[in-house]
ROFIFI-76423 format. One line per 4 residues: number of its first residue (from 1); their letters; for each residue x, y, z of C-alpha. Coordinates in steps of 0.001 Angstrom, whole numbers, plus 524288, in hexadecimal, padded with zeros to 5 digits. Example, Ala and Ser with C-alpha at 12.3 -4.5 7.8 and 13.67 -1.06 7.14 Angstrom:
BEGIN
1 = as = 8300C 7EE6C 81E78 ~ 83566 7FBDC 81BE4
! end
This chain:
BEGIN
1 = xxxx = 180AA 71DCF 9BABD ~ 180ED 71A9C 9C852 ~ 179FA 72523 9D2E5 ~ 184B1 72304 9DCDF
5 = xxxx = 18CB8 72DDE 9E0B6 ~ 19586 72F58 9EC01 ~ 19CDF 73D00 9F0B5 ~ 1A74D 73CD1 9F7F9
9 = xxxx = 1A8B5 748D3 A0106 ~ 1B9AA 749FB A00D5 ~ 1C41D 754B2 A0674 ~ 1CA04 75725 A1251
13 = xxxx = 1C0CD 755F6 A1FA7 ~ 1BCFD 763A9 A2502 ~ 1B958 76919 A14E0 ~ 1AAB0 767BE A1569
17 = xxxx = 1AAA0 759C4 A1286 ~ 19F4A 75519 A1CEB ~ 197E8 762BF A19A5 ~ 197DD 75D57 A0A0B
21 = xxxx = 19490 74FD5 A0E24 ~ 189AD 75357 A1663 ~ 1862F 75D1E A0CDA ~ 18408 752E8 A0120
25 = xxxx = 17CE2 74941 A0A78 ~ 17275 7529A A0F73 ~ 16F98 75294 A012C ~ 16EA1 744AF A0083
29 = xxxx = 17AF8 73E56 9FE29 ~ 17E02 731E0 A068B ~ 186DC 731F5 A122C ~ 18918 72576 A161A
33 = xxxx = 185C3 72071 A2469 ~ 188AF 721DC A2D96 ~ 18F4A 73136 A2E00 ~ 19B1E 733B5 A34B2
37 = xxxx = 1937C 73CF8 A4176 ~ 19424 74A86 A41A2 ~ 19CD1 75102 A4CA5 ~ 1A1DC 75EB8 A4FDB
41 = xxxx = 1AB98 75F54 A45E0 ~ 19FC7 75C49 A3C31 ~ 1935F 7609F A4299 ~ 18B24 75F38 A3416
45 = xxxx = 19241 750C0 A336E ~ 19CFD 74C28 A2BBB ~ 19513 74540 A203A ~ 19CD4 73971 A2224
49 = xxxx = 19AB2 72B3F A1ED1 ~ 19F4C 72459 A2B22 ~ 1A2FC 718BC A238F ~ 1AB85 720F0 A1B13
53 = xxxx = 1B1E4 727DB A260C ~ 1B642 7195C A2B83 ~ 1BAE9 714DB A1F73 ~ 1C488 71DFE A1BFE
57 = xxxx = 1C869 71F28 A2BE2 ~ 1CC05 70F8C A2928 ~ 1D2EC 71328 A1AE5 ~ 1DBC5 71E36 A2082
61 = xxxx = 1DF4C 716F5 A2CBF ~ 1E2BE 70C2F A22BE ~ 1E8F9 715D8 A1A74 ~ 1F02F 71B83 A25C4
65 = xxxx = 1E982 728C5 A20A2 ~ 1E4F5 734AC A272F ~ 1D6D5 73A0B A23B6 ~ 1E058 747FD A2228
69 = xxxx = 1EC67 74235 A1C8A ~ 1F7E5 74BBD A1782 ~ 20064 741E7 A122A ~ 1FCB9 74137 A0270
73 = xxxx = 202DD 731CC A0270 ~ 1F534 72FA8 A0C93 ~ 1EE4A 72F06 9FFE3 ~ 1F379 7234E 9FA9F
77 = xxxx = 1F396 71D25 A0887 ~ 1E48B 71EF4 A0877 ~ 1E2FD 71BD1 9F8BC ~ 1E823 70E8E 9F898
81 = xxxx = 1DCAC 70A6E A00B7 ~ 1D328 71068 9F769 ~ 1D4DB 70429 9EF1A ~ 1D522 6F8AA 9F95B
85 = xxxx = 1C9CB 6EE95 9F3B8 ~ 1C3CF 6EDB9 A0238 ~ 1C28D 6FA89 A049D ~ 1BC41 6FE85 9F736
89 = xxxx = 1B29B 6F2EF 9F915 ~ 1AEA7 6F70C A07FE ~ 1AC27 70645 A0330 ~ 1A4DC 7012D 9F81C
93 = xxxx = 19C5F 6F89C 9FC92 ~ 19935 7050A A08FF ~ 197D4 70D0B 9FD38 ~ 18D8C 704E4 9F7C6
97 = xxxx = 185F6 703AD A05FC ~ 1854C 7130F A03C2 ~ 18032 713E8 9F728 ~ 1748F 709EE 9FA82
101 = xxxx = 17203 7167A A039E ~ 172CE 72186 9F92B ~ 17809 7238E 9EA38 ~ 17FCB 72E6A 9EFB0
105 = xxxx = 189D0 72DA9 9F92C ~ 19357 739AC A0093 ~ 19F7C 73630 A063B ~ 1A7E1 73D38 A0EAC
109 = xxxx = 1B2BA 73C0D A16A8 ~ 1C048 743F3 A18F9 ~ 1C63A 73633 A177F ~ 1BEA2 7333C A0A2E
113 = xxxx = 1C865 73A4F A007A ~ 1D36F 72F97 A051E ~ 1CC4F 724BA A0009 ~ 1C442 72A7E 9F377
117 = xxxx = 1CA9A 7200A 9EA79 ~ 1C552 7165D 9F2CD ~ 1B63A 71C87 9F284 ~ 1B7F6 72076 9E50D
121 = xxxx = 1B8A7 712FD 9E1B5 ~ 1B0A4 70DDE 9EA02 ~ 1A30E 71781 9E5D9 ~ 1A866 7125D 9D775
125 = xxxx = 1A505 703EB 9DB36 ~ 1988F 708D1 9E026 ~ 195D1 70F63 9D391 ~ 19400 71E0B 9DAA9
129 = xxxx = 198AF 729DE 9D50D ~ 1A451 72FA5 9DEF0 ~ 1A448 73E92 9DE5E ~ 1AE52 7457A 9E8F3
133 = xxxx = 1AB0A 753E2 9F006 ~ 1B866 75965 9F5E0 ~ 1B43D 76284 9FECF ~ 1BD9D 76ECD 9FF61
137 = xxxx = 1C189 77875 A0D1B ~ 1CDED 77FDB A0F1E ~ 1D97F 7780D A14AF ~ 1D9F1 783B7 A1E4E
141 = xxxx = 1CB88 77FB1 A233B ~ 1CE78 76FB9 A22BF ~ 1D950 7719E A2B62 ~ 1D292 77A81 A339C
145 = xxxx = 1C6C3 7728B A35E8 ~ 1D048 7652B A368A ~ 1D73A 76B7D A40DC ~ 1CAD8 76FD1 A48D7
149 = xxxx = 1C33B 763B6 A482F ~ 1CD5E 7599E A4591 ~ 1D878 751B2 A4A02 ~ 1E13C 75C54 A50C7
153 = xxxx = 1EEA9 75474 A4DA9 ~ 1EEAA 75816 A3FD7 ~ 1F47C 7663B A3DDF ~ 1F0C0 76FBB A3325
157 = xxxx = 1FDB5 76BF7 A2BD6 ~ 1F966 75CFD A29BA ~ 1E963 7614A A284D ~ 1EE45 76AEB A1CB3
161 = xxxx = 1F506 75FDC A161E ~ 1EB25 75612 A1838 ~ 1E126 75F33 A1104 ~ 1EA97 7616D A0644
165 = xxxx = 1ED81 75259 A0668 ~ 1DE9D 74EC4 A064C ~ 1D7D6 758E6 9FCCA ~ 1E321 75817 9F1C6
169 = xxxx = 1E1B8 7487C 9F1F8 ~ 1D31A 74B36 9F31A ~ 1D31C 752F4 9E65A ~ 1DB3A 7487D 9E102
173 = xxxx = 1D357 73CF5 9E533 ~ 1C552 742DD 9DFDC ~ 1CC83 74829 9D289 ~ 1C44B 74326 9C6E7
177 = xxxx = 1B7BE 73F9F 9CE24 ~ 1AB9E 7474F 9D044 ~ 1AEF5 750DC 9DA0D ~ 1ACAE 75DC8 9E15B
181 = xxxx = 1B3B1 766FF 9E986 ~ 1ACD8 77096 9F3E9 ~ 1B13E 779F8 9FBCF ~ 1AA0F 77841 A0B13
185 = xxxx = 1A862 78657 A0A27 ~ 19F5F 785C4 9FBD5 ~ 1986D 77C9D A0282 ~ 19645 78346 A106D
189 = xxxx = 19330 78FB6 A07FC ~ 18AC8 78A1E 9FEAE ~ 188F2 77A6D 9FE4A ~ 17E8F 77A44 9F2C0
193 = xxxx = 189FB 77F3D 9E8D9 ~ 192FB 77547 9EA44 ~ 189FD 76907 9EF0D ~ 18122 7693A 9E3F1
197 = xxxx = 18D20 76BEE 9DB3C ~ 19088 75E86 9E074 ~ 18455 75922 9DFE6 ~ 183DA 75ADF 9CF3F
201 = xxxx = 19323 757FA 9CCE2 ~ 190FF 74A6B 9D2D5 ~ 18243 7478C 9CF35 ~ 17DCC 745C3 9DDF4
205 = xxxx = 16E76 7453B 9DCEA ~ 16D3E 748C9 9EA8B ~ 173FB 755BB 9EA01 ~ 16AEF 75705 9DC14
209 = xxxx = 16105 75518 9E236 ~ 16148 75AC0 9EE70 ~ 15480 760AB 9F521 ~ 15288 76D4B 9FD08
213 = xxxx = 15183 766E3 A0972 ~ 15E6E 75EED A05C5 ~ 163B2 76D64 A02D2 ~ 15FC1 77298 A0F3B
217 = xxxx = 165CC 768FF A169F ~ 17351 76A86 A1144 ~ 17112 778B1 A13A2 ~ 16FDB 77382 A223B
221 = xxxx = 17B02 76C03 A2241 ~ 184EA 77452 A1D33 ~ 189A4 77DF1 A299D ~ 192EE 787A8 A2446
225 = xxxx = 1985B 78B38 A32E5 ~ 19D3B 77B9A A322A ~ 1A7CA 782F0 A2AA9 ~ 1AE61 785A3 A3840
229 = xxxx = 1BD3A 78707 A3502 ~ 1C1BD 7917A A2B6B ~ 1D0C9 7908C A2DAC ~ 1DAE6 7994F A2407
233 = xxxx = 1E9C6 794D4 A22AC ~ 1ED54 79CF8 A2D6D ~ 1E791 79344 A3604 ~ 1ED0F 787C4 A2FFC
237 = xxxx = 1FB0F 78818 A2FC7 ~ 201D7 77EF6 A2812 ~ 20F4E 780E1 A1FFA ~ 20DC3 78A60 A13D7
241 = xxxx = 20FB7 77E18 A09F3 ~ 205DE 77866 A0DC6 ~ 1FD52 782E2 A0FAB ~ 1FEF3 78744 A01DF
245 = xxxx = 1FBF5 7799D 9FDD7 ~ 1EE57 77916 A03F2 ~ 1EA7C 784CC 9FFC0 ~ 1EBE0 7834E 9F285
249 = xxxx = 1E6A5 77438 9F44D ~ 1DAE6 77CB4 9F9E1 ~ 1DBB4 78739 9EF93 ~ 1DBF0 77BAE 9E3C8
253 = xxxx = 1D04C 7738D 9EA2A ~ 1C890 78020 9ECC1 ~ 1C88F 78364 9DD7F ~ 1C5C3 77451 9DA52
257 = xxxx = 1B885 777E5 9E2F8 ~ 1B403 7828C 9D7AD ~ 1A9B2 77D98 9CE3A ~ 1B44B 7788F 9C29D
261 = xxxx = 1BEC2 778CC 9CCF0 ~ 1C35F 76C08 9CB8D ~ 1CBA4 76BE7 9C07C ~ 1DA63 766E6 9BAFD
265 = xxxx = 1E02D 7726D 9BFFF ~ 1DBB4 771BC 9CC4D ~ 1DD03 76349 9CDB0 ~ 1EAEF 7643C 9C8C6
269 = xxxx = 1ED7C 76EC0 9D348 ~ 1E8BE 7642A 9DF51 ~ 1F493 75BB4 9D73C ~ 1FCFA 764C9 9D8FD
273 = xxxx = 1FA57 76799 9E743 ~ 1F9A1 75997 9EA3F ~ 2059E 75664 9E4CD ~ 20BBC 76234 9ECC1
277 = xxxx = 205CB 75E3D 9F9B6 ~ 20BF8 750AE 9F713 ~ 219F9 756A0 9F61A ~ 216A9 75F0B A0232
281 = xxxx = 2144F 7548D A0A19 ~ 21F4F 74B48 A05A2 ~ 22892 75729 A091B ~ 2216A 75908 A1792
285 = xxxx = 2219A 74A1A A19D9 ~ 23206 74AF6 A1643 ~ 2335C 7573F A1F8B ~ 22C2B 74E84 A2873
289 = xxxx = 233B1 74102 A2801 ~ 23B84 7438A A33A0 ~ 23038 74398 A3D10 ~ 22895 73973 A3638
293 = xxxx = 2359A 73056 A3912 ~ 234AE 736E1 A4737 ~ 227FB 73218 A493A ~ 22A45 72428 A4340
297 = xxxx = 2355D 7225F A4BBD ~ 22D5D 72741 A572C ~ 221CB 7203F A5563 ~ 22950 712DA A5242
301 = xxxx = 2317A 71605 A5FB0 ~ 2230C 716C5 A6711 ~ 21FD2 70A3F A618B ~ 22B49 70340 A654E
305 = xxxx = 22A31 70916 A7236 ~ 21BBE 703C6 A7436 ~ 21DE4 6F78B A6E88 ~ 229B1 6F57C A7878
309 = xxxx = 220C6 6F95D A838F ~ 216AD 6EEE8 A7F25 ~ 22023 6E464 A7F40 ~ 22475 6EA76 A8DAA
313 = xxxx = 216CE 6EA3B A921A ~ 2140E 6DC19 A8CE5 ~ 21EED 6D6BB A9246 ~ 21B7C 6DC6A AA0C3
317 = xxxx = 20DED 6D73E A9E1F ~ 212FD 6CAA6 A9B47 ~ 21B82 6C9DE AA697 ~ 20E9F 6CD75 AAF9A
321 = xxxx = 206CE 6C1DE AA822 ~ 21143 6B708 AAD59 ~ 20C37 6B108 AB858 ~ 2137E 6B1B7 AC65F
325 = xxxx = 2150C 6A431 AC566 ~ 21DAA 6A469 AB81A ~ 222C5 6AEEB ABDA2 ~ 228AE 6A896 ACA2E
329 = xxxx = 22FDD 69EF5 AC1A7 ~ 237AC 6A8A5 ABA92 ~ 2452F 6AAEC AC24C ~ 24548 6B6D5 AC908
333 = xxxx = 25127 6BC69 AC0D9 ~ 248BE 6BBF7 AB51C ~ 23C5F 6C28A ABC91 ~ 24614 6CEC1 ABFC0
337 = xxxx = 24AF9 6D03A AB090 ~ 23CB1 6CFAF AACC9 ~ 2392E 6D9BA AB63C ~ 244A4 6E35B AB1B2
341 = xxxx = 24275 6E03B AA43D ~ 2321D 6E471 AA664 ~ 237D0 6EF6A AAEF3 ~ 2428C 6F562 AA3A3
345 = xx = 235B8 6F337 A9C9E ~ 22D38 6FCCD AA43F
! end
């Protein structure tokens, strides 16, 4: 049996996800090089395989896919790249670069959970064991920190129903494989519990095996005042529907984080919910059609407008590029249409 494994760190951005990933490669899992850099919004650093990170950037632009997509449709936009030939033989081959480094790999990226078929079956050509760690925070505490530290043009309306978007799929996406789910405030409190948990579910020797030194220095790394936003849905105001439907999205996964949590019930609950969020957002894109034609019509109006100005402004420059010689031998009659026709123009 082979000794690769590879964990993939998953959930929305802002749950704990770098404080995991940094967590398991203190105690010797690989990171691959080069690491997205630390910055204020991650002092401790973000755990994050540069590589990675520019891959899925290039998939979702592809996709025409936010990294915090609402819209549930996003997920087959993003899946049907999970199975182009190219793609699976480019992350493979990296894949195998990386495991010439070290038998066991961490992953992580907020992007990662769009793309999972496409790793899953990648680490399978590579003969590595794929095990997934959903990291769990309130939606009220996502949104929150999103809205602190993040892109200011998304509102708490469209971050709410991105989370609920991402962690249902999420759920989905890791069903049947070897996975975990953590709340970032089990592991703030007490990160031995739940990593070493981990570290026997999915056979990682490093974890196993782990020194006192090693043990020290996650005790180092993990800063409980990193925890800096601790927001309630009174500061988060989003319609009551939707509202209720995070909550109990939270309520479901929360449960699924208890030692025999993960069961039918609870997996047919996330169905349920998923299925519900679907029909929610169907009904909000209807209510919504209106302005979406609005916009199409505006934005198709700008367009025509600019490319009429480029053909103005080409013309004029094309007129300035005839020499005064040409120029002399056009009758004057001409000369004065072209000059009110560049002048109508202007």
């Amino acid at each position: 049996m082979s000794s690769r494994r590879v964990v993939f760190v998953v959930g929305s951005g802002r749950s704990g996800t770098s404080t995991m990933s940094g967590t398991l490669q203190t105690l010797g899992l690989h990171v691959p090089q080069p690491e997205v850099a630390a910055d204020a919004t991650n002092p401790k650093g973000f755990g994050e395989p540069q590589w990675v990170v520019d891959l899925h950037t290039e998939l979702l632009a592809r996709s025409n896919v936010q990294v915090s997509d609402a819209r549930p449709r996003a997920w087959l936009d993003a899946g049907r790249l999970s199975g182009d030939h190219a793609t699976r033989e480019r992350v493979t081959a990296w894949l195998e670069t990386q495991f010439a480094e070290n038998d066991e790999l961490v992953i992580k990226d907020p992007r990662a959970s769009w793309f999972l078929g496409l790793w899953r079956a990648c680490a399978d050509r590579c003969d590595a064991t794929s095990s997934y760690v959903t990291m769990l925070r309130p939606v009220t505490e996502v949104v929150g920190s999103k809205k602190t530290y993040y892109d200011q043009r998304q509102g708490d309306v469209t971050r709410t129903a991105a989370w609920v978007n991402m962690m249902l799929h999420t759920e989905r996406a890791t069903r049947g494989e070897q996975r975990r789910f953590v709340r970032y405030a089990d592991l703030l409190a007490d990160w031995t519990q739940p990593v070493f948990a981990i570290g026997e579910a999915f056979d990682l020797s490093a974890v196993k095996t782990a020194m006192a030194n090693d043990i020290a220095q996650v005790h180092k790394f993990i800063d409980p005042s990193l925890r800096r936003v601790t927001m309630t849905w009174d500061d988060v105001p989003v319609p009551a529907l939707l509202r209720d439907l995070a909550q109990e999205t939270w309520e479901v996964l929360d449960r699924m984080a208890e030692e025999g949590g993960d069961t039918v019930k609870a997996r047919a609950a996330c169905d349920l919910l998923r299925v519900t969020y679907g029909e929610m957002y169907a009904d909000a894109e209807a209510f919504a059609h209106s302005t979406t034609l609005a916009q199409r019509r505006t934005a198709a109006a700008d367009a025509r407008r600019k490319a009429e100005a480029d053909h103005a402004s080409g013309a004029r420059r094309a007129a300035e590029l005839v020499p005064h010689s040409v120029r002399a031998m056009v009758p004057e009659g001409a000369r004065r249409s072209l000059r009110k026709a560049l002048h109508r123009e202007r």
